[in-house]
Residue frames relative to the residue before (quaternion, step in Angstrom):
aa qw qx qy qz dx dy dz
X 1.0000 0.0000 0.0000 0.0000 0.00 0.00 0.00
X 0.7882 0.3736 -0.2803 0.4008 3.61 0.80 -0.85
X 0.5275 0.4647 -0.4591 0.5432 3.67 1.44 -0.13
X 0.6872 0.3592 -0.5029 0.3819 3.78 0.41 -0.65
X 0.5315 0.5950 -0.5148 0.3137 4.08 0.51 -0.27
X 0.4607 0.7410 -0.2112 0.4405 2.88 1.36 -2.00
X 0.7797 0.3631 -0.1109 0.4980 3.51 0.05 -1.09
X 0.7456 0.4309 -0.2903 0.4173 3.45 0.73 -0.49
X 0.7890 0.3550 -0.2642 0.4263 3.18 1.27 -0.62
X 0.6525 0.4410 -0.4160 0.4546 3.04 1.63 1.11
X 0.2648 0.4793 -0.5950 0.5883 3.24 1.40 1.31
X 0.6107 0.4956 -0.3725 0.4926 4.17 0.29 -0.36
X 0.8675 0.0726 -0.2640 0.4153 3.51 0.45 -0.13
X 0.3568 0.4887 -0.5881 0.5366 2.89 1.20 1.59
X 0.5073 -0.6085 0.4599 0.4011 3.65 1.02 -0.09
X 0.5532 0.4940 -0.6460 0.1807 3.54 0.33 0.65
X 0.7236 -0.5689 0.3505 0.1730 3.25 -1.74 1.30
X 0.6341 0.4778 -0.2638 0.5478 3.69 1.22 -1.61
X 0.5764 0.5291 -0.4355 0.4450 4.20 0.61 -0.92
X 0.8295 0.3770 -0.2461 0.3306 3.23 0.50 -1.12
X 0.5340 0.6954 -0.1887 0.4423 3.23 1.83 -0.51
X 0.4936 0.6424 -0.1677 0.5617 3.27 2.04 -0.89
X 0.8666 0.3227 -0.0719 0.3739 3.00 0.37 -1.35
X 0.3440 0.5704 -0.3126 0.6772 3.50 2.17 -0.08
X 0.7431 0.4339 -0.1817 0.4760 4.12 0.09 -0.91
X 0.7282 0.5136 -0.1322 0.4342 3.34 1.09 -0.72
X 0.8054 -0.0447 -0.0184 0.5908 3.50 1.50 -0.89
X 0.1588 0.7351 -0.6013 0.2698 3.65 0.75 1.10
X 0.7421 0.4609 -0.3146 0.3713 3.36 0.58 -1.48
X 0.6769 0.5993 -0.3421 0.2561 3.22 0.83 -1.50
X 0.6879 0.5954 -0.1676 0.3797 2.82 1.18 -1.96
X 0.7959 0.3413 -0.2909 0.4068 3.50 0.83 -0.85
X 0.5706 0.5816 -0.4289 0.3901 3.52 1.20 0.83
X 0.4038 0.5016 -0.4068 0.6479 3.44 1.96 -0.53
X 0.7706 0.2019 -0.5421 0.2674 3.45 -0.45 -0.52
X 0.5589 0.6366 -0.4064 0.3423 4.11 1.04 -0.79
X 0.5628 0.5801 -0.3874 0.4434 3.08 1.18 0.00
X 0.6839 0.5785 -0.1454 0.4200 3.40 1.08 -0.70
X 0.6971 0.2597 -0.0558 0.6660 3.54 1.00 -1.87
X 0.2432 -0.7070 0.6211 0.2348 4.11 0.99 -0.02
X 0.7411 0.2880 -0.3930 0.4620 4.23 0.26 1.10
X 0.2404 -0.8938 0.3329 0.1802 3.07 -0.29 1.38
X 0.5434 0.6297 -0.3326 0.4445 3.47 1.46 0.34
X 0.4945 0.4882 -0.3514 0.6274 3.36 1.74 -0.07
X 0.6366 0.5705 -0.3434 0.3890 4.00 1.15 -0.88
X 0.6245 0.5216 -0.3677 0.4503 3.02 1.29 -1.35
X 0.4847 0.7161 -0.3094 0.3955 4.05 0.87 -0.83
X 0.8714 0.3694 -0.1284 0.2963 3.13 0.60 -1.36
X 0.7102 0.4663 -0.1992 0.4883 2.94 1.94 -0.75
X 0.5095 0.5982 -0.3731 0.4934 3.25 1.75 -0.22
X 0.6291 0.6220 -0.2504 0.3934 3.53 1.19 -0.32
X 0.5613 0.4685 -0.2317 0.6418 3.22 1.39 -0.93
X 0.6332 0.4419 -0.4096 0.4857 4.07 0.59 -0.29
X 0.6862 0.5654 -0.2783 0.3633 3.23 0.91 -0.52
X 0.6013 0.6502 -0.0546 0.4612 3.08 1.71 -0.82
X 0.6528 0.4781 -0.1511 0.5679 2.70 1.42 -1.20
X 0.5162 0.6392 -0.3604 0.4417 3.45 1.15 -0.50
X 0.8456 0.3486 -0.1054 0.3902 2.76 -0.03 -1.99
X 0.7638 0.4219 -0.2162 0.4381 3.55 1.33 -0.24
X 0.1898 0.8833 -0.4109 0.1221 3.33 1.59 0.45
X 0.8594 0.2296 -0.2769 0.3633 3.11 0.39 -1.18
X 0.1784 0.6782 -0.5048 0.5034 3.67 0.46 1.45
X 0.6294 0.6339 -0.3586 0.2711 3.22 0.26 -1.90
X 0.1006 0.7351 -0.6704 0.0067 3.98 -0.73 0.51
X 0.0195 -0.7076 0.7041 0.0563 3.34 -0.80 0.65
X 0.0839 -0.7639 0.6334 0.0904 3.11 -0.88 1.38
């Protein structure tokens, strides 16, 4: 599981669209319940985690998974 992320999130900072699309489809839901757990509103959660996807985007090629 962690070499196939690993691997996925280094198709993402090659810019592919489906890796990142995977990995958007895969943990939105989760992610925006850890954070509702935190800010206790899940339309502020949804905010926060859509933000970090964005980030992650715009900061792919950075990304190191070690």
């Amino acid at each position: 599981m962690v070499h196939l992320e690993s691997n996925t999130f280094e198709k993402i900072k090659n810019g592919d669209e489906k890796a990142f699309d995977y990995i958007f489809d895969t943990y939105y839901t989760v992610l925006c319940i850890f954070a509702n757990k935190y800010v206790e509103d899940i339309g502020v959660a949804e905010d926060i985690v859509q933000e970090l996807f964005i980030k992650i985007w715009i900061k792919r090629e950075q990304i190191n998974i070690r």
